[in-house]
C-alpha positions as CSV (number, residue, x, y, z in Angstrom):
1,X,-18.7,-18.5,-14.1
2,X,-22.6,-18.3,-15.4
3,X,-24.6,-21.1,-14.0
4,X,-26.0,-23.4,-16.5
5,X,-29.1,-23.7,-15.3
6,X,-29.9,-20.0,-15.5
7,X,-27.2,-18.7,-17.1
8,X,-26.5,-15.6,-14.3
9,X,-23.3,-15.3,-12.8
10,X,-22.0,-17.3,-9.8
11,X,-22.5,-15.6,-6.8
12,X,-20.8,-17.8,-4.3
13,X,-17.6,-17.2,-7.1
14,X,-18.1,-13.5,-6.7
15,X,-18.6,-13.1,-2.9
16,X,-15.4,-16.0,-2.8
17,X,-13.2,-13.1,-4.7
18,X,-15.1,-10.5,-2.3
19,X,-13.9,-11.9,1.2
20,X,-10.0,-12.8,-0.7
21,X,-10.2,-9.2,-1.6
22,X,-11.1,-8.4,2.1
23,X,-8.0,-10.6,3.3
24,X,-5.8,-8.5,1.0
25,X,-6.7,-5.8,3.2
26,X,-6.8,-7.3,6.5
27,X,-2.9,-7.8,6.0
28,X,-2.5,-4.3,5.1
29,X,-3.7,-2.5,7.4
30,X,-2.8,-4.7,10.2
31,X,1.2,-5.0,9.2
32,X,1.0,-1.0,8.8
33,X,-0.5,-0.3,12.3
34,X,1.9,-3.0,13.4
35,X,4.5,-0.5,12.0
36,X,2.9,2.4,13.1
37,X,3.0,1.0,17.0
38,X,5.8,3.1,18.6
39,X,6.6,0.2,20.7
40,X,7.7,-2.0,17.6
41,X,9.7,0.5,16.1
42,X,11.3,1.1,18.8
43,X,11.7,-2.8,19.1
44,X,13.2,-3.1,15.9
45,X,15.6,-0.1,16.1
46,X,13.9,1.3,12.8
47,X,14.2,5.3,11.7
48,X,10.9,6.7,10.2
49,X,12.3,6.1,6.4
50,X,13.2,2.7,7.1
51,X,9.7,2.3,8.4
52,X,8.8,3.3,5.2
53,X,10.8,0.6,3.5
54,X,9.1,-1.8,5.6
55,X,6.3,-1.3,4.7
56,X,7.2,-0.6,1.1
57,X,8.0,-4.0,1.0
58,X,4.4,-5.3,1.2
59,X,3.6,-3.1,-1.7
60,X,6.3,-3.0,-4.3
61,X,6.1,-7.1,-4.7
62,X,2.4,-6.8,-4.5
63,X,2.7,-5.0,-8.1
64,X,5.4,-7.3,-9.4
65,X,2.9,-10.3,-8.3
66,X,-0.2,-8.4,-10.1
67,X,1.7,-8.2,-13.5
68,X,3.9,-11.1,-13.6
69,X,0.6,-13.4,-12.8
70,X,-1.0,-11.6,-15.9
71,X,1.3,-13.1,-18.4
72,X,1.1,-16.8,-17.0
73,X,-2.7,-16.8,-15.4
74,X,-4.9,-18.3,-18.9
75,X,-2.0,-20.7,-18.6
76,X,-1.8,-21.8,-14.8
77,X,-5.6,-20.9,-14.1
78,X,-7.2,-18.9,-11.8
79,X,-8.0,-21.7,-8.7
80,X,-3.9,-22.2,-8.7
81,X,-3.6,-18.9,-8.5
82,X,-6.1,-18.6,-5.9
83,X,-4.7,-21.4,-4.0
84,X,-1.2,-19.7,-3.9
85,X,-2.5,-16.5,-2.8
86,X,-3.9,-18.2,0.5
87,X,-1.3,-20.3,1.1
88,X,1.6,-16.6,1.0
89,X,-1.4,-15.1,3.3
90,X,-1.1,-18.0,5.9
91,X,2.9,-18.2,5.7
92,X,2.8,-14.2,6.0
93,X,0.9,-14.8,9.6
94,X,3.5,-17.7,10.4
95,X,6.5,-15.3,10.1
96,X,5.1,-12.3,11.6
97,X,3.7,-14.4,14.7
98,X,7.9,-15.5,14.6
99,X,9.7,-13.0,14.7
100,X,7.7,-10.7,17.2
101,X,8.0,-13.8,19.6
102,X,11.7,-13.6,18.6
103,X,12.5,-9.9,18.3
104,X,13.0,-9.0,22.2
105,X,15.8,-11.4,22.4
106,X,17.1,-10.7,18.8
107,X,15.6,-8.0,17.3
108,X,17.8,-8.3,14.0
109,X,16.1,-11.5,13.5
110,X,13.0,-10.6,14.3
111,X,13.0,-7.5,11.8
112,X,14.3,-9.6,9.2
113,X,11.2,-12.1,9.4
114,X,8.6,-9.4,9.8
115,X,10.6,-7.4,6.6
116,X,10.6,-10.8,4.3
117,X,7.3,-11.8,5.9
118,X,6.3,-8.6,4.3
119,X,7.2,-9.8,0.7
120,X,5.7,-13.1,1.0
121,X,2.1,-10.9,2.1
122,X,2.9,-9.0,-0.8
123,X,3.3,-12.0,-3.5
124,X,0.0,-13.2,-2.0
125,X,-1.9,-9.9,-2.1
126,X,-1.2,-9.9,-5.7
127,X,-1.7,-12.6,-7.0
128,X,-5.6,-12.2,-5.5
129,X,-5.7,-9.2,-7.4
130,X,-4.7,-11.0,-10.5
131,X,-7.1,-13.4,-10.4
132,X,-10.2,-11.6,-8.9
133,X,-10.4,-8.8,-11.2
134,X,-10.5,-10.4,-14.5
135,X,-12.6,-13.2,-13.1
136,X,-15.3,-10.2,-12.1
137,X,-14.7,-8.1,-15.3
138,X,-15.3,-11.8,-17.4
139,X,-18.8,-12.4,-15.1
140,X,-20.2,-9.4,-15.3
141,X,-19.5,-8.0,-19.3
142,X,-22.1,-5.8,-19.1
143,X,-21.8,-3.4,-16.1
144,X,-18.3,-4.2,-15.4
145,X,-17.6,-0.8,-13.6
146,X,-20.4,-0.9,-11.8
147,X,-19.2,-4.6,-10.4
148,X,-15.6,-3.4,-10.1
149,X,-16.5,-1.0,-7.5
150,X,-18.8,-3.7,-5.7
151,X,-16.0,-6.0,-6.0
152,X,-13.6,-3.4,-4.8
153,X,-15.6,-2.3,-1.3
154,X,-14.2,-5.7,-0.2
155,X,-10.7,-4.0,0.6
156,X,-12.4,-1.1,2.5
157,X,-14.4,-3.3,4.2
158,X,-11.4,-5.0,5.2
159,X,-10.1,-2.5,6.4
160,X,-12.9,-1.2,8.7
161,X,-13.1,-5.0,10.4
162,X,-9.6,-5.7,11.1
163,X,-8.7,-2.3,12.0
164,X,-12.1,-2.2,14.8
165,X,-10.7,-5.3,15.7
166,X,-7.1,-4.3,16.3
167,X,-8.3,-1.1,17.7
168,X,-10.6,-3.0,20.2
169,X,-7.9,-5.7,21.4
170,X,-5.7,-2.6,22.7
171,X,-2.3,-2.6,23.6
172,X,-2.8,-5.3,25.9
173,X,-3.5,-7.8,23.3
174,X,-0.7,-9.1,22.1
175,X,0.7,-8.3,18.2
176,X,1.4,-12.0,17.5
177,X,-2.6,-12.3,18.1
178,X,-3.9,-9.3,15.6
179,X,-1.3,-10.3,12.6
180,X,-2.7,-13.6,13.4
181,X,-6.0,-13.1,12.0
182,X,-5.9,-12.8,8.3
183,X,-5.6,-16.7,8.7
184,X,-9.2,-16.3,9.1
185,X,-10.4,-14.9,5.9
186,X,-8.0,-16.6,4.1
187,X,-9.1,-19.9,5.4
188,X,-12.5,-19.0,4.7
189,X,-12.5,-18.1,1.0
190,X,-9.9,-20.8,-0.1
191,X,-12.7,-23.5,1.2
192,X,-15.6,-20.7,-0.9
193,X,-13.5,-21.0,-4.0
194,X,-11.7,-24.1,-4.2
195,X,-14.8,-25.9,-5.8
196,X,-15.7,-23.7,-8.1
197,X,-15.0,-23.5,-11.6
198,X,-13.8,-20.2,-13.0
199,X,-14.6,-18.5,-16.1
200,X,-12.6,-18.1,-19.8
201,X,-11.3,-14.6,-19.6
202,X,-12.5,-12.6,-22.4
203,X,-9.6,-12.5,-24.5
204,X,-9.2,-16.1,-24.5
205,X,-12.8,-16.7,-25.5
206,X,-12.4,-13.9,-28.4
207,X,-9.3,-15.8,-29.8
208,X,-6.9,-12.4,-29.3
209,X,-3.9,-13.6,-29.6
210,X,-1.1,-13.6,-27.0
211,X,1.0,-11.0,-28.4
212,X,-1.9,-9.0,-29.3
213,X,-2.6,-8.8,-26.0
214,X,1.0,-7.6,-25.3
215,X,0.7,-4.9,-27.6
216,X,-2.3,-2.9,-25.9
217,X,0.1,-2.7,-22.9
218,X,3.3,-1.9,-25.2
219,X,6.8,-1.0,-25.2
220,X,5.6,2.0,-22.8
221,X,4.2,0.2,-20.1
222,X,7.2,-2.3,-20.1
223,X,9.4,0.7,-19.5
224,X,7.5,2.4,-16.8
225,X,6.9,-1.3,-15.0
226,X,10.7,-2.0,-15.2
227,X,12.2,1.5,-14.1
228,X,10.3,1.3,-10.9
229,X,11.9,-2.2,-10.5
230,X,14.8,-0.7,-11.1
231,X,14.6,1.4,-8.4
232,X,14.1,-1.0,-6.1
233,X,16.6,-3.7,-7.0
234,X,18.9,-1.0,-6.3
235,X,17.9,-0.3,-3.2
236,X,17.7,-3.7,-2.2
237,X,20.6,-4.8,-3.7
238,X,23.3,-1.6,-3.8
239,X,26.4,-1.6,-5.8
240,X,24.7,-3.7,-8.9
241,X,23.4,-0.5,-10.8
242,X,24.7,-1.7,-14.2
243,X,23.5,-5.3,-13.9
244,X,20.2,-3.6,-13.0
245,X,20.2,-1.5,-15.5
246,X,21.2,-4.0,-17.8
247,X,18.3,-6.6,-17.5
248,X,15.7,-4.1,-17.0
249,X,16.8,-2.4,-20.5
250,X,16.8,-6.0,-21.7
251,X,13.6,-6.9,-20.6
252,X,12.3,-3.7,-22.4
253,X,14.4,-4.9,-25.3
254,X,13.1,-7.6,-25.4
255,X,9.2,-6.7,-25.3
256,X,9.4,-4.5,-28.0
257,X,11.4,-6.9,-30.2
258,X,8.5,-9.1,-30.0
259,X,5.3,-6.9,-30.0
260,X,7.0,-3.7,-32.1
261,X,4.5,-1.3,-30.7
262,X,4.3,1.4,-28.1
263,X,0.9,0.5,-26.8
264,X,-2.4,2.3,-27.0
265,X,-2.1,6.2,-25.9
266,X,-5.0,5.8,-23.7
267,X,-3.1,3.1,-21.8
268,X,0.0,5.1,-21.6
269,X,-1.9,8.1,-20.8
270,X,-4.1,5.8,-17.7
271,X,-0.3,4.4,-16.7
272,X,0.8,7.6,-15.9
273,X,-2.3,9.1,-14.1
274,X,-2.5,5.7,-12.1
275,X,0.8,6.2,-10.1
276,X,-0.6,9.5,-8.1
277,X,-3.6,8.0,-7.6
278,X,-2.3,5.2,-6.1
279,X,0.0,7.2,-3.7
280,X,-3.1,9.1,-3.0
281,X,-4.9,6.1,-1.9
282,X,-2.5,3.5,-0.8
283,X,0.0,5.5,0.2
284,X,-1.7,8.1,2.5
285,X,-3.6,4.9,4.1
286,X,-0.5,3.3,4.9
287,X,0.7,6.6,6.7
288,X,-2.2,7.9,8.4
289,X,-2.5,6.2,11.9
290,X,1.7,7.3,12.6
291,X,1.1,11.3,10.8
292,X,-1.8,12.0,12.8
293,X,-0.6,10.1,15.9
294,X,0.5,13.8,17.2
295,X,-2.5,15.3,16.2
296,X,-5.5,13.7,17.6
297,X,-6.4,12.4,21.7
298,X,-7.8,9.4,20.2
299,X,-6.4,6.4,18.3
300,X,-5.8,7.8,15.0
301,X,-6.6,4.3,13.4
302,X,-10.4,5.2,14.2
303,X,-9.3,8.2,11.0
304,X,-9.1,5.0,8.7
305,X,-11.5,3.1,9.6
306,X,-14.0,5.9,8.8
307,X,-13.0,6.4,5.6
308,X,-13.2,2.9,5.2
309,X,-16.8,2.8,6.0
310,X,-17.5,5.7,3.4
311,X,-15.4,4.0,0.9
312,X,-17.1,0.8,1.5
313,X,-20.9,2.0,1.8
314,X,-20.1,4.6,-1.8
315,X,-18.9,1.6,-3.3
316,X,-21.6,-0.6,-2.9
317,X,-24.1,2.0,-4.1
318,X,-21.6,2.7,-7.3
319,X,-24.1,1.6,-9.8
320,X,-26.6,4.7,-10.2
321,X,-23.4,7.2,-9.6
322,X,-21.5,5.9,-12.0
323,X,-24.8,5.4,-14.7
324,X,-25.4,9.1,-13.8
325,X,-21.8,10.5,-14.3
326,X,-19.8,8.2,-16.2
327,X,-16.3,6.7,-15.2
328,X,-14.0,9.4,-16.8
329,X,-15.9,12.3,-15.0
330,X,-16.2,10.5,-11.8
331,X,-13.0,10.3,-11.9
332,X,-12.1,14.1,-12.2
333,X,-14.6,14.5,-9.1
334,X,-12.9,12.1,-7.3
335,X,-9.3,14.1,-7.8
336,X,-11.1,17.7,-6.7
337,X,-12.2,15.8,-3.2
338,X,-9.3,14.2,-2.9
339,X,-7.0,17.5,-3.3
340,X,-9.3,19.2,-0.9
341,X,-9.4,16.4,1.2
342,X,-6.1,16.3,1.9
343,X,-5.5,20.1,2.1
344,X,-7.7,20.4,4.6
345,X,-6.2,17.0,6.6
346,X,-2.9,19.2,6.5
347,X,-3.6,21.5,8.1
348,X,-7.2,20.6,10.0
349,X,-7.1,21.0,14.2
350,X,-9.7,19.8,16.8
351,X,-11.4,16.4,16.5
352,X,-14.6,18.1,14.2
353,X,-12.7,19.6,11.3
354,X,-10.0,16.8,11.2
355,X,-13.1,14.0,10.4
356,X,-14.6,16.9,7.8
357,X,-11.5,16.5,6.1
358,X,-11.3,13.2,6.3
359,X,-14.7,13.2,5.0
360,X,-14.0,15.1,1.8
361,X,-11.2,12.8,1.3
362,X,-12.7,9.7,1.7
363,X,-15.0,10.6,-1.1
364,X,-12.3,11.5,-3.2
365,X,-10.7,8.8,-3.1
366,X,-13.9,6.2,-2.8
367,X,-13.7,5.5,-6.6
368,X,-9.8,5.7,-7.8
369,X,-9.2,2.4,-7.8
370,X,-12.0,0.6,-9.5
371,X,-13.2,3.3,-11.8
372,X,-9.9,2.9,-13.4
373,X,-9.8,-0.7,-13.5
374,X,-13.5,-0.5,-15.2
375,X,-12.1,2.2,-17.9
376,X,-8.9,0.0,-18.8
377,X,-11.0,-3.7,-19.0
378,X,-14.0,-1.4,-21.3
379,X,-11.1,0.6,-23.1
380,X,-8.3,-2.2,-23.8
381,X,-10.5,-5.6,-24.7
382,X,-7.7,-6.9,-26.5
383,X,-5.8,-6.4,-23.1
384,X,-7.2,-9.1,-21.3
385,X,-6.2,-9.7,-17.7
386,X,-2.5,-8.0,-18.7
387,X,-4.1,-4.5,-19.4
388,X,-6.2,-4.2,-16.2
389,X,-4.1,-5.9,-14.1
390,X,-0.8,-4.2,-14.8
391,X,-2.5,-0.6,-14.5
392,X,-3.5,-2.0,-10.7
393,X,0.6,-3.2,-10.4
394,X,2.1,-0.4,-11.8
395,X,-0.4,1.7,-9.4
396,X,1.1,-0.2,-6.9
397,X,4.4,-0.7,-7.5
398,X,4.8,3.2,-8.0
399,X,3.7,3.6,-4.1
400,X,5.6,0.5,-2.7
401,X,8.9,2.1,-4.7
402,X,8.5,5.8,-4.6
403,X,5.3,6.3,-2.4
404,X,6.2,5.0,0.9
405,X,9.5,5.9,1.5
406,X,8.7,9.8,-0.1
407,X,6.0,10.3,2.7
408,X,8.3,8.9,5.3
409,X,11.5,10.8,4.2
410,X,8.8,13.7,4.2
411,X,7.9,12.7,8.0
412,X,11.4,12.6,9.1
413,X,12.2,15.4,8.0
414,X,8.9,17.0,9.6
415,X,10.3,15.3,12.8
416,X,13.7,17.7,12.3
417,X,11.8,20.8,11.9
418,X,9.7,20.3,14.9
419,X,13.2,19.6,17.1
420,X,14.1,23.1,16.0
421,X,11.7,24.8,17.7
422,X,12.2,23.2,21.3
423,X,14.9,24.9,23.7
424,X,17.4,21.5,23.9
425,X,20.7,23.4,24.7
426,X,23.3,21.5,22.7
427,X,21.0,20.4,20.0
428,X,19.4,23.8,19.4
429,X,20.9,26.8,19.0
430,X,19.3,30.0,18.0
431,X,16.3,28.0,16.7
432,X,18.5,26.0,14.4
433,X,20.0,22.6,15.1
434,X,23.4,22.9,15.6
435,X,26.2,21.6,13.4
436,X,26.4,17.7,13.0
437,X,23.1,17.1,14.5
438,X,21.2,15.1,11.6
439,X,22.8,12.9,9.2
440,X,21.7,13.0,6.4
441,X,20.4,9.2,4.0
442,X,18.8,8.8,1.3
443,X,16.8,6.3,-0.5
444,X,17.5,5.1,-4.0
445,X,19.8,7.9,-4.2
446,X,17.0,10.6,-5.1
447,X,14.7,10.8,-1.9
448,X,16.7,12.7,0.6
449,X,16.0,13.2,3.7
450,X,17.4,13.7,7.4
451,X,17.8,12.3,10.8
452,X,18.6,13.7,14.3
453,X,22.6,12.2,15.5
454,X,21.9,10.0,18.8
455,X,25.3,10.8,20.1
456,X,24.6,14.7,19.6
457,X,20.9,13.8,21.1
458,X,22.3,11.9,23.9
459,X,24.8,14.9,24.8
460,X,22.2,17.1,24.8
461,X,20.2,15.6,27.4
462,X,22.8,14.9,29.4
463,X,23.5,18.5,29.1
464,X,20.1,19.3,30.6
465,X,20.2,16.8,33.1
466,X,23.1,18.3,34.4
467,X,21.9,21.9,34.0
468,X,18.6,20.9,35.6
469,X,20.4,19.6,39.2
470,X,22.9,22.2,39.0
471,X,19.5,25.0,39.0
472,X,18.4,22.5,41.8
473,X,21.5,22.7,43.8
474,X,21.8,26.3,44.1
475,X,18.4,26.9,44.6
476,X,19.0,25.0,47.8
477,X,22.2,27.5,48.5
478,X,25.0,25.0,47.2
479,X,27.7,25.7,44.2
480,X,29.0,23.1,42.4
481,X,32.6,22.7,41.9
């Protein structure tokens, strides 16, 4: 809030929602390099797709969070909503810490805890968003892209310390230590916040009413927000399509008995554009350290954490770019980088050009996130905390749902093709994998993908074993029977 006395915002309030913004990330990126740790999967007997749902599920409740605290936050407030968000941080760090002690001796159990532990990270990482971005947008009226980006290097910067830090601790620092220490940022902005008083948002101090506020989002954005959850209900919960289906239409039903309008076609138009861009973002991120695990000598964590450190530095100087380009052009930049970033990522060998690429897509992607947010709270007043959060949920909830699990189906079946070209008699034939060996899943019944048959594998190398001590037999004159 302003300060009476001199009537400029609160800057222990602002660097408060910086360092909970910074926890946010500090749980991501540890939980995915947890998941990207060979030894772990291995651990918890998970497929690269299933992987992908694990770490889907720290994204896809992160959105329903974002959007569902939107409707109730002018009613509940901002410090309980800040309080709660701690509080799932600390539980999420009490159930990972649980179930990797557990997971050796019961590695069901253990998955389970580290999966739901997952959701609980997720409810909490939302609901920070929900409170810190209207809280900003309502100090800072005048500039409020310029503080958006400011606001928002907190989650690269997260990024870059947790991930040095889980880098640096090496395998021989135990997991149950580096998903541990979110409970120090969390700590440390609960005690930053919890005596401060937080702003009136905006639409409450204009006197828009609630369903006004309803009505910038519109029947559109309802529709979008519940097809995604949809989607994963269903593959949560399989065999309840129509009972899905059912409340999900209702709900839509339901929001445009009461506000009877589709919603602002700039909103619908920022909806749709926000799902790519989030995947483009969050979701490469999130896959990064295992895709270029193959590629690279060194620990391909060190590939985030430098684009961390450009997203975080660009962001901080965001001011005079985005004075001198404006937010909608910035944002068409952005895309070109980005596309070119990751084109070049693709298909980038040797240590120089694969940080050049990550270079151009680090810049691309430096100012997605909160140049959006800064068009939606200057486009949509009337929106209030629904309209710029729910672009930020929706963002998410598109990569927790669809993102994720598309780039893992994508890596297993990257995983096939590369089998295909090693000489494994049994499994290969004719570079070709022979009959039966991939089964082939899916996810939500329209990402399909493929993986390799462990009794066909196991044959096979059992095949060679046996070919391999026959060779050495006769070399050494002998025949087998």
């Amino acid at each position: 809030m302003t300060n009476s006395a001199d009537n400029k915002p609160s800057q222990l309030l602002f660097w408060g929602c910086f360092i909970a913004l910074i926890t946010t990330s500090f749980g991501f990126i540890t939980r995915m390099f947890l998941l990207d740790d060979p030894a772990v999967v291995e651990l918890l007997n998970l497929d690269p797709a299933q992987v992908g749902k694990f770490k889907g599920i720290q994204i896809w409740p992160f959105a329903i969070s974002i959007i569902l605290f939107s409707l109730i936050i002018d009613k509940v407030g901002y410090k309980f909503s800040m309080i709660f968000a701690a509080a799932c941080q600390i539980i999420w760090a009490i159930m990972g810490i649980i179930g990797l002690s557990i997971a050796t001796d019961n590695p069901a159990a253990g998955a389970n805890l580290l999966y739901w532990g997952g959701l609980v990270l997720a409810l909490g990482n939302g609901t920070v968003e929900a409170f810190i971005n209207p809280v900003v947008a309502t100090m800072f009226t005048k500039d409020k892209t310029k503080w958006l980006n400011i606001l928002h290097a907190g989650w690269p910067g997260g990024l870059v310390i947790a991930g040095i830090a889980v880098i640096v601790m090496g395998p021989e620092t135990s997991w149950q230590i580096k998903t541990g220490i979110i409970i120090i940022p969390a700590a440390l902005y609960f005690i930053m916040l919890i005596g401060q008083n937080f702003p009136v948002q905006e639409r409450v101090a204009s006197g828009v009413s609630y369903r006004d506020m309803l009505r910038e989002f519109g029947v559109f954005g309802a529709l979008i927000v519940s097809l995604l959850i949809y989607l994963q209900l269903d593959a949560e919960y399989p065999g309840n399509e129509k009972l899905f289906a059912l409340i999900c239409a209702g709900m839509v039903a339901a929001f445009g008995f009461y506000t009877q309008h589709l919603g602002r076609g700039l909103m619908g138009i920022l909806i749709v554009i926000m799902m790519p861009l989030a995947t483009t973002e969050i979701g490469t991120d999130g896959w990064i350290s295992g895709i270029m695990a193959g590629a690279v000598s060194f620990d391909p964590g060190w590939i985030l954490v430098y684009t961390s450190v450009i997203m975080m530095g660009l962001r901080f100087l965001a001011g005079p770019i985005v004075h001198a380009l404006q937010p909608l052009p910035l944002l068409i930049v952005s895309c070109v980088l980005a596309i070119a970033g990751l084109a070049a990522l693709s298909g980038a060998s040797g240590t120089a050009m694969i940080f050049v690429a990550a270079t151009l897509y680090a810049l691309g992607k430096t100012f997605f996130w909160p140049t959006m947010l800064g068009i939606v709270s200057e486009q949509t007043p009337k929106g209030g905390a629904l309209t710029l959060n729910a672009v930020s949920g929706i963002g998410m909830l598109a990569v927790g749902v669809l993102g994720f699990p598309l780039i893992g189906a994508l890596q297993a079946n990257k995983e096939i093709s590369e089998v295909s070209k090693v000489d494994a008699p049994g499994l290969v034939a004719n570079g070709e994998l022979v009959e039966g060996a991939t089964d082939a899943k899916n996810i939500y019944s329209i990402i399909n993908y493929s993986v390799l048959n462990a009794d066909v594998v196991e044959d096979s190398f059992l095949a060679r074993v046996a070919d391999h001590f026959s060779d050495a037999i006769t070399q050494d004159g002998f025949q087998l029977a």
